[in-house]
N, CA, C and O atoms as a MOPAC input file, in Angstrom:
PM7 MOZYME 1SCF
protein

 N     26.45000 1    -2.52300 1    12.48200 1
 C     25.30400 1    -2.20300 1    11.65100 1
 C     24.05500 1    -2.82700 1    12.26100 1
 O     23.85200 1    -3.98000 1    12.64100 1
 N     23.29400 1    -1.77300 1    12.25000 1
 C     21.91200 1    -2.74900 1    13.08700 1
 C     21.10200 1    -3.26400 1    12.10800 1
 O     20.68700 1    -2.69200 1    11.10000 1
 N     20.88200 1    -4.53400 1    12.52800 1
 C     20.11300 1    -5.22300 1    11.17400 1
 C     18.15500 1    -4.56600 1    11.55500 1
 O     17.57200 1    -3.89000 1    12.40200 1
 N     17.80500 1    -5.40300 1    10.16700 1
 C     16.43900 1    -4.69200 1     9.60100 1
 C     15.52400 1    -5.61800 1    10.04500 1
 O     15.79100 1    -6.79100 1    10.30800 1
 N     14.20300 1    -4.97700 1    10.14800 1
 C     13.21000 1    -5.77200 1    10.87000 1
 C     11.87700 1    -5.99700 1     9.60600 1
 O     10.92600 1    -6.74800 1     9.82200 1
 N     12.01800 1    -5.30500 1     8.47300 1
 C     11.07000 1    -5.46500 1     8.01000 1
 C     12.06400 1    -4.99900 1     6.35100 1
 O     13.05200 1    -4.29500 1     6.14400 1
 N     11.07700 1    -5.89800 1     5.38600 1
 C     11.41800 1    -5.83600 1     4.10500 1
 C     10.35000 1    -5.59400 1     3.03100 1
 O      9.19100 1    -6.00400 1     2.97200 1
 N     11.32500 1    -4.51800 1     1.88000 1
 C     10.11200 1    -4.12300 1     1.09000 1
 C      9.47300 1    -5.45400 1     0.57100 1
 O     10.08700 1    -6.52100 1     0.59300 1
 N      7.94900 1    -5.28800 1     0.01100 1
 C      7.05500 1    -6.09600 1    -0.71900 1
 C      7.64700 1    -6.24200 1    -2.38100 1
 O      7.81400 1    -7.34100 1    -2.91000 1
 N      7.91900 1    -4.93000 1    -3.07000 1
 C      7.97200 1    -4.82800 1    -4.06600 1
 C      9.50100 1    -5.39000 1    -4.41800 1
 O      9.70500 1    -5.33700 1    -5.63100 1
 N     10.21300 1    -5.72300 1    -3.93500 1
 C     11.67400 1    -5.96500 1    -3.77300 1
 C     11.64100 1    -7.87500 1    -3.72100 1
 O     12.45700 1    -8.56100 1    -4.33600 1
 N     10.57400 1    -8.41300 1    -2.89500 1
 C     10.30000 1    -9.69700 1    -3.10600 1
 C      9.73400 1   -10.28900 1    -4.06200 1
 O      9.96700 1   -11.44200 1    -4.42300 1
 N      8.73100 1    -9.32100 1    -4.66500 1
 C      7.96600 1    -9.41800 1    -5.42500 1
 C      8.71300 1    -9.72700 1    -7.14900 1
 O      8.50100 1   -10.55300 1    -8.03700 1
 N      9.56900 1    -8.66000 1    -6.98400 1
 C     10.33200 1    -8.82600 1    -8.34000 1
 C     11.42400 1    -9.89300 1    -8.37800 1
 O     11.82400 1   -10.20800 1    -9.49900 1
 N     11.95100 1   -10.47800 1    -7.34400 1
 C     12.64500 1   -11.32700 1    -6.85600 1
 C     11.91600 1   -12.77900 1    -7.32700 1
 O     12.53100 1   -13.63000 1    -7.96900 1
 N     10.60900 1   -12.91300 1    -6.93600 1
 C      9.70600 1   -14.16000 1    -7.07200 1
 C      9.29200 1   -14.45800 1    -8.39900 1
 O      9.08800 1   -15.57300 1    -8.88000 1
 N      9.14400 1   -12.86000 1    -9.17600 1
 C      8.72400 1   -12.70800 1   -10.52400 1
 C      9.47000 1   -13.37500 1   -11.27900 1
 O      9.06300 1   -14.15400 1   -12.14000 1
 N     10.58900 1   -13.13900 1   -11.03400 1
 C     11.89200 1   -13.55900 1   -11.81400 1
 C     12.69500 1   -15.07300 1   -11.53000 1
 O     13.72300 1   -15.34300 1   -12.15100 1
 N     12.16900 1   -15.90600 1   -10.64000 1
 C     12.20500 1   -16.42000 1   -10.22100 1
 C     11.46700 1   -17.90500 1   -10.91300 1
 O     11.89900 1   -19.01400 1   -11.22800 1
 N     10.18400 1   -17.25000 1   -10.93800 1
 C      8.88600 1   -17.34100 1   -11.74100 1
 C      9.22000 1   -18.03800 1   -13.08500 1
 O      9.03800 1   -19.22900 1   -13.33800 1
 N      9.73300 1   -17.10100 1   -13.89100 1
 C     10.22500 1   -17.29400 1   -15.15100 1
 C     11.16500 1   -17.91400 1   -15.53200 1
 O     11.27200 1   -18.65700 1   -16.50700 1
 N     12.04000 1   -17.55900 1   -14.59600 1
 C     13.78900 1   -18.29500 1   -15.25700 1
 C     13.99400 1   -19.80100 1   -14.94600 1
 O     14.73200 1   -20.38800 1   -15.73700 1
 N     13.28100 1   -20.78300 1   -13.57200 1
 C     13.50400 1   -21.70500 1   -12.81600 1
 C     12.64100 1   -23.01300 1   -13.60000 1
 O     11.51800 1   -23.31700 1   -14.00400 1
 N     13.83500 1   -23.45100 1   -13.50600 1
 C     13.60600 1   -25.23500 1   -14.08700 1
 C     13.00400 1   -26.03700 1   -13.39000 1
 O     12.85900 1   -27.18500 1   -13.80800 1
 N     12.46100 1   -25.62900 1   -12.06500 1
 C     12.59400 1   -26.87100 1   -10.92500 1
 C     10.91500 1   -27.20000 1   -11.33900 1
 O     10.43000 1   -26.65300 1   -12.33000 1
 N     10.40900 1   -27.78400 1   -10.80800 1
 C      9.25700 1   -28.38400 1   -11.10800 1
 C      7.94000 1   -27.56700 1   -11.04900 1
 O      7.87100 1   -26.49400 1   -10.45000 1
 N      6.86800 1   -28.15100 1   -11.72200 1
 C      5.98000 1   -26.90400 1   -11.43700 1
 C      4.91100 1   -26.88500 1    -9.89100 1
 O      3.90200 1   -26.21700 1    -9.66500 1
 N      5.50400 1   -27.72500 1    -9.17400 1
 C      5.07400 1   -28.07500 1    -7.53000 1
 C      5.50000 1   -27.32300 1    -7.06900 1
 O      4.93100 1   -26.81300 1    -6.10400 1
 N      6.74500 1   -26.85200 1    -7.52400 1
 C      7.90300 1   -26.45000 1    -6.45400 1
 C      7.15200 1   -25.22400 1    -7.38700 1
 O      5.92500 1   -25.33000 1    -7.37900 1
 N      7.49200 1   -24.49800 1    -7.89500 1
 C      6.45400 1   -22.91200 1    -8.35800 1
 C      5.31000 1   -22.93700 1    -7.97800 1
 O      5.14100 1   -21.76200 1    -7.65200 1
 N      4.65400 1   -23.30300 1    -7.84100 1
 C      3.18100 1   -23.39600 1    -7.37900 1
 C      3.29000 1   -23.17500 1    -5.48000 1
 O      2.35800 1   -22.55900 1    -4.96100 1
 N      4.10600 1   -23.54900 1    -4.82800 1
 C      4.44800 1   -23.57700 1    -3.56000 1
 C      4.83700 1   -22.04800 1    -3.38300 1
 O      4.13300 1   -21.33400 1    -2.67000 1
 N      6.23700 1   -21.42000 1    -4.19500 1
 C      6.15800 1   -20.11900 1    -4.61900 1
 C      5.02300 1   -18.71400 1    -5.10300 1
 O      5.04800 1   -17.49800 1    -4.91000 1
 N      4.36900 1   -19.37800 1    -5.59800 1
 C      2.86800 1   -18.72200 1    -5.83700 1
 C      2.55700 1   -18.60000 1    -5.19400 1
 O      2.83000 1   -17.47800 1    -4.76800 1
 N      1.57000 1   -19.50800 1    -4.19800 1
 C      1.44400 1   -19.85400 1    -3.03400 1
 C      1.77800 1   -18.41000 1    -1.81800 1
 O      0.92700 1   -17.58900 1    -1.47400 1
 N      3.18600 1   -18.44100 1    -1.37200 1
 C      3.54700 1   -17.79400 1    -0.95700 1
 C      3.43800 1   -16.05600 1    -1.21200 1
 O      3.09900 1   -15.10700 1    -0.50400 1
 N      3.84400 1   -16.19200 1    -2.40200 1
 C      3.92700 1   -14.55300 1    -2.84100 1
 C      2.61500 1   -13.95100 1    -2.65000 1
 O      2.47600 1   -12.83100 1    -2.15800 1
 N      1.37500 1   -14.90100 1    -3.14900 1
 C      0.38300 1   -14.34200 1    -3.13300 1
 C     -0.44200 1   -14.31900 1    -1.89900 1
 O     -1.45600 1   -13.62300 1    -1.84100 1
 N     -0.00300 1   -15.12700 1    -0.81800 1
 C     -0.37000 1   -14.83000 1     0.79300 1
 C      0.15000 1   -13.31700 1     1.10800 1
 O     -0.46900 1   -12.50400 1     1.79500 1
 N      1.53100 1   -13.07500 1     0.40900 1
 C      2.46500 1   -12.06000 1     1.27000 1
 C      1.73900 1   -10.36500 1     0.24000 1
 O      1.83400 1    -9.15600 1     0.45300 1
 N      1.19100 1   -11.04900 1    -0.64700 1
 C      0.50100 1    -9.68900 1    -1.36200 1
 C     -0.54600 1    -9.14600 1    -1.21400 1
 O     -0.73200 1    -7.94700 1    -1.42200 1
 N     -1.77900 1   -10.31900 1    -0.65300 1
 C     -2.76300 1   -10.22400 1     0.00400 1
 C     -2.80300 1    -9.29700 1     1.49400 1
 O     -3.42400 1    -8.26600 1     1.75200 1
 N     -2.06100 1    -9.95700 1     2.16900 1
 C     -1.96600 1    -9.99900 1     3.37500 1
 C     -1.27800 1    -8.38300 1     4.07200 1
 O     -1.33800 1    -7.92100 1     5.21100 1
 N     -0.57800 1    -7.80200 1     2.66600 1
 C      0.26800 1    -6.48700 1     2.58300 1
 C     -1.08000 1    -5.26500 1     2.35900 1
 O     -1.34200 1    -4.21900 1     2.95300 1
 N     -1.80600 1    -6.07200 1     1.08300 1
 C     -2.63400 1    -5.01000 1     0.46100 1
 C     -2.49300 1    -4.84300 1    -0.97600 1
 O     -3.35900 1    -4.39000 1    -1.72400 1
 N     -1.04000 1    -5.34500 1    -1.38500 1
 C     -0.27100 1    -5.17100 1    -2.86600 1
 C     -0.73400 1    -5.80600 1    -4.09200 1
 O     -0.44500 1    -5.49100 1    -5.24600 1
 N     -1.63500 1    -6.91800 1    -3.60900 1
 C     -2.26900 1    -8.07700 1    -4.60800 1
 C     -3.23200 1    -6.56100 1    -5.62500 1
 O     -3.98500 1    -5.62200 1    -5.37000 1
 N     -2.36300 1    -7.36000 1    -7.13300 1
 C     -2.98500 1    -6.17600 1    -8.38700 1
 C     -2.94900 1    -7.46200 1    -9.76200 1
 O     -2.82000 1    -7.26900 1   -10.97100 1
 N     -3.10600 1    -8.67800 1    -9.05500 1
 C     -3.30400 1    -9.47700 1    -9.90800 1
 C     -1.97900 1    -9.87900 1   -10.68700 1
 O     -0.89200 1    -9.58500 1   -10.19100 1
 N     -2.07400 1   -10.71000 1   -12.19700 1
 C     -0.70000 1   -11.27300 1   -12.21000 1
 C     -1.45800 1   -11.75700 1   -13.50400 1
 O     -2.67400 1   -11.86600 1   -13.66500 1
 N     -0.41400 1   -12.02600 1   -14.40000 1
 C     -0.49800 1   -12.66600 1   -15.96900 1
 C      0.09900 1   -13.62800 1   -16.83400 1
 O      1.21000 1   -13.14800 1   -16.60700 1
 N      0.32000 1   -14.43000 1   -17.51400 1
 C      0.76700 1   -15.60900 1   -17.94800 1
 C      1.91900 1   -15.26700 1   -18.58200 1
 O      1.99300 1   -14.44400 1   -19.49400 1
 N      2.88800 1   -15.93400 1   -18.07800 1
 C      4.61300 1   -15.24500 1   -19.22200 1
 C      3.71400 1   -16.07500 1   -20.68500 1
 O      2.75300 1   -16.83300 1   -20.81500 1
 N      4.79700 1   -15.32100 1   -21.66700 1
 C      4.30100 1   -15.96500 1   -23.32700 1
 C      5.88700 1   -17.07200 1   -23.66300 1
 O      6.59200 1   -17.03400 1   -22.65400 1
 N      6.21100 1   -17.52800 1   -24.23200 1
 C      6.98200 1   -18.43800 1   -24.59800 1
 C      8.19900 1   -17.70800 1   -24.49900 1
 O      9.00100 1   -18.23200 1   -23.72500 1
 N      8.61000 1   -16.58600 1   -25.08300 1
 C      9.94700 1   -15.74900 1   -24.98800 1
 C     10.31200 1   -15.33900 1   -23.42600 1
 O     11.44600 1   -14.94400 1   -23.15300 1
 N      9.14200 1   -15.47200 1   -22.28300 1
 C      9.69600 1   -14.98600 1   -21.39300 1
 C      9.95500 1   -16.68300 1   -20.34100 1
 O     10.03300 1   -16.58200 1   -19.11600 1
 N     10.03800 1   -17.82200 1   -20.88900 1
 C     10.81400 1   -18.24800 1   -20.37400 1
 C     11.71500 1   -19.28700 1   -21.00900 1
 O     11.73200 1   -19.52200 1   -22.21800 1
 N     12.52600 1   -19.94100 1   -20.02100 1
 C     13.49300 1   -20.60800 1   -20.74900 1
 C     13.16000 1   -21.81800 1   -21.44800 1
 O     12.35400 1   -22.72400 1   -21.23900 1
 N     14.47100 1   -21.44200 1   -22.82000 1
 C     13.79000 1   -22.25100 1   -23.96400 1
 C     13.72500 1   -23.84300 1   -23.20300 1
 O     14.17500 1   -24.19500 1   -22.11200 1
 N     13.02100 1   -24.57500 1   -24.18900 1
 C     12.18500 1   -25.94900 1   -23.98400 1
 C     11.39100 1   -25.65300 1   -22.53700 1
 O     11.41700 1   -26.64600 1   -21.80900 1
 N     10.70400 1   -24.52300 1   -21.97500 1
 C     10.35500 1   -24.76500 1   -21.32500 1
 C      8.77300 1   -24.38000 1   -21.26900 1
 O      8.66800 1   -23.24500 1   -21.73400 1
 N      7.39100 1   -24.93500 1   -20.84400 1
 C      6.36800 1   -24.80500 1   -21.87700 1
 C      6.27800 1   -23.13900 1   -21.01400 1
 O      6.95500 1   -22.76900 1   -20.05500 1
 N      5.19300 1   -22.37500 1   -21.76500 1
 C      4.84100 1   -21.06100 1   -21.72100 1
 C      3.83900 1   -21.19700 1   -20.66200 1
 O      3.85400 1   -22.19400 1   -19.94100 1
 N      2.85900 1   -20.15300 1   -20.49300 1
 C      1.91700 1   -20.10900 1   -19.34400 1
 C      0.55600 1   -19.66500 1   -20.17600 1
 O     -0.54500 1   -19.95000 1   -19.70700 1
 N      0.70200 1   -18.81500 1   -21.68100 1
 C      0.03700 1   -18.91300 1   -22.51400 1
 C      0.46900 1   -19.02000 1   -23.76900 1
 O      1.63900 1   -18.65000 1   -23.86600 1
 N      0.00400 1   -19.36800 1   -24.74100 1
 C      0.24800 1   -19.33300 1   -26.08900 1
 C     -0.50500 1   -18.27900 1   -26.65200 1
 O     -1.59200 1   -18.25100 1   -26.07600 1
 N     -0.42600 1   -17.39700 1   -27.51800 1
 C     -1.12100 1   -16.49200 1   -28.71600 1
 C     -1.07600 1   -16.90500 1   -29.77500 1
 O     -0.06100 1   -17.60000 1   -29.72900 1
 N     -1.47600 1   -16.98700 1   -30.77500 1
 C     -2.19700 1   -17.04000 1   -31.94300 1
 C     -2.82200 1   -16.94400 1   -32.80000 1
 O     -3.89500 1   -17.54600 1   -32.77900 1
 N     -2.46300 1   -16.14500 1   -33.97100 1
 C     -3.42000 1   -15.61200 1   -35.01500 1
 C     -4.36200 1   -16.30800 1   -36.00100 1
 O     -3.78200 1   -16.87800 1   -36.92500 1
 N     -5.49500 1   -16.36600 1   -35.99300 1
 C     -6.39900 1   -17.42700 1   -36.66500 1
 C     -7.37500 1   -16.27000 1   -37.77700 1
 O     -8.19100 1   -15.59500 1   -37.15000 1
 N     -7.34000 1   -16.05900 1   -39.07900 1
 C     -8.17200 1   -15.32000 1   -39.55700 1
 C     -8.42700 1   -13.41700 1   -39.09700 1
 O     -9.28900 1   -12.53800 1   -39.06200 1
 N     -6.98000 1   -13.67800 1   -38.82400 1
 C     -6.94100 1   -11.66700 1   -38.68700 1
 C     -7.36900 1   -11.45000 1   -37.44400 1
 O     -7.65100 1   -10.29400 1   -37.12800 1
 N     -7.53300 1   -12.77200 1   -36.26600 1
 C     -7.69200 1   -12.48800 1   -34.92400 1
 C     -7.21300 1   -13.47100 1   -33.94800 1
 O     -7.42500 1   -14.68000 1   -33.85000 1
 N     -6.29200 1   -12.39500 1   -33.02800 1
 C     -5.68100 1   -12.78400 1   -32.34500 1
 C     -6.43200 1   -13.53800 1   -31.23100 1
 O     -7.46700 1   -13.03500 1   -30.79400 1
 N     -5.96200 1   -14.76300 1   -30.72000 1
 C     -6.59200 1   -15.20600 1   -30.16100 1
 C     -5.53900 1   -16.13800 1   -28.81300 1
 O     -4.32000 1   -15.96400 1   -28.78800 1
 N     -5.97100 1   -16.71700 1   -28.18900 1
 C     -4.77000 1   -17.60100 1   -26.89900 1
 C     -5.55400 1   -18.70400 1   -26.68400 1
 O     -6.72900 1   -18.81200 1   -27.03300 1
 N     -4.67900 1   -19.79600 1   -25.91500 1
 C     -4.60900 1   -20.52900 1   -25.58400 1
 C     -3.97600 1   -21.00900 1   -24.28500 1
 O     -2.81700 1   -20.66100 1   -24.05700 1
 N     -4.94000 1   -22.15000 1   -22.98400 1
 C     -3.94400 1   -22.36300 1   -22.16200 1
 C     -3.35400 1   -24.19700 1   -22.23900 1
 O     -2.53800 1   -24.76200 1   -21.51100 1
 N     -4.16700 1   -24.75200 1   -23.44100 1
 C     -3.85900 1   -25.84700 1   -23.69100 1
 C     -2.20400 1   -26.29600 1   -23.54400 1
 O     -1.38600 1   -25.74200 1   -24.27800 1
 N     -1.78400 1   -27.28700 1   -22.59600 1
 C     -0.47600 1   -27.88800 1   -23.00100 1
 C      0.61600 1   -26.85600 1   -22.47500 1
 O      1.82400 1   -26.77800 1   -22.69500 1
 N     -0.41400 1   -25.94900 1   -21.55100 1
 C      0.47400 1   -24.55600 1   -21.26300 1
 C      1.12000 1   -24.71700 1   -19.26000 1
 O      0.04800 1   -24.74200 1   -18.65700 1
 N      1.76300 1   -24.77500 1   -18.65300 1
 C      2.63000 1   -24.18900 1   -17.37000 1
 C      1.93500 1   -23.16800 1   -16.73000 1
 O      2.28100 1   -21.99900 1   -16.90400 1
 N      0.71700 1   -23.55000 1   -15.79400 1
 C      0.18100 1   -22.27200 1   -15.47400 1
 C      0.72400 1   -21.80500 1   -14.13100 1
 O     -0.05400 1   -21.11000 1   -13.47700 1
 N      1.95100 1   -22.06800 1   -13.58500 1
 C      2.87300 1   -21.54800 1   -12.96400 1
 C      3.94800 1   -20.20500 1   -13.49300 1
 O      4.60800 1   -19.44900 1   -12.78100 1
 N      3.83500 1   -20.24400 1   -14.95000 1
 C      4.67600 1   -19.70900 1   -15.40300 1
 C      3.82900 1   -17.98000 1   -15.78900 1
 O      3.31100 1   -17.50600 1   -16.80000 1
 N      4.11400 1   -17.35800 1   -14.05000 1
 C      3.07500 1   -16.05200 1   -14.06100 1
 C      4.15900 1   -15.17300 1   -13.74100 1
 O      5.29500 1   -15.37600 1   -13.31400 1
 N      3.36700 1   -13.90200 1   -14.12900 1
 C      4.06300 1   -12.99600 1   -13.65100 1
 C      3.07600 1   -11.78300 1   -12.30400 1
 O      1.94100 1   -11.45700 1   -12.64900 1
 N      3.48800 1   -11.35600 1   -11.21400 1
 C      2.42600 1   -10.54300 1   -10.50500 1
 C      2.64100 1    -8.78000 1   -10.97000 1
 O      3.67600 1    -8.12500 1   -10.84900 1
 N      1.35100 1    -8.32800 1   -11.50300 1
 C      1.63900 1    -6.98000 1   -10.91700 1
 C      2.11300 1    -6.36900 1   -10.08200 1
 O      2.04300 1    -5.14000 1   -10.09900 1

């Protein structure tokens, strides 16, 4: 089998996403990940920006990237006390 010389973007991308969300390890060590993905999205053309997981999308006790919150019939957020590693990329 002849091996491959080049790999999809979007295939890493969802790989890192998920990665992103589910991983306990520190938020240095994600930020190093960021880091990366977003050189390799730039650098492709693919960079479409990226958004804060909410508390359900990661693992429990683990802080969110934003909080939401309803105050007087309007929704509103927060990044106070928040994991701003904890992204997701378009």
């Amino acid at each position: 089998m002849k091996s491959r010389k080049t790999i999809r973007v979007e295939e890493i991308k969802e790989k890192l996403n998920k990665f992103l969300a589910q991983s306990t390890l520190s938020p240095d060590f994600r930020q190093g990940v960021i880091f990366s993905l977003e050189e390799i999205l730039w650098q492709t053309g693919n960079y479409k920006g990226f958004r804060y997981l909410e508390k359900h999308e990661v693992p429990e006790g683990q802080d969110a990237g934003i909080i939401f919150f309803r105050e007087k019939e309007v929704l509103d957020h927060t990044q106070e006390n928040c994991d701003k590693t904890r992204v997701q990329y378009c």
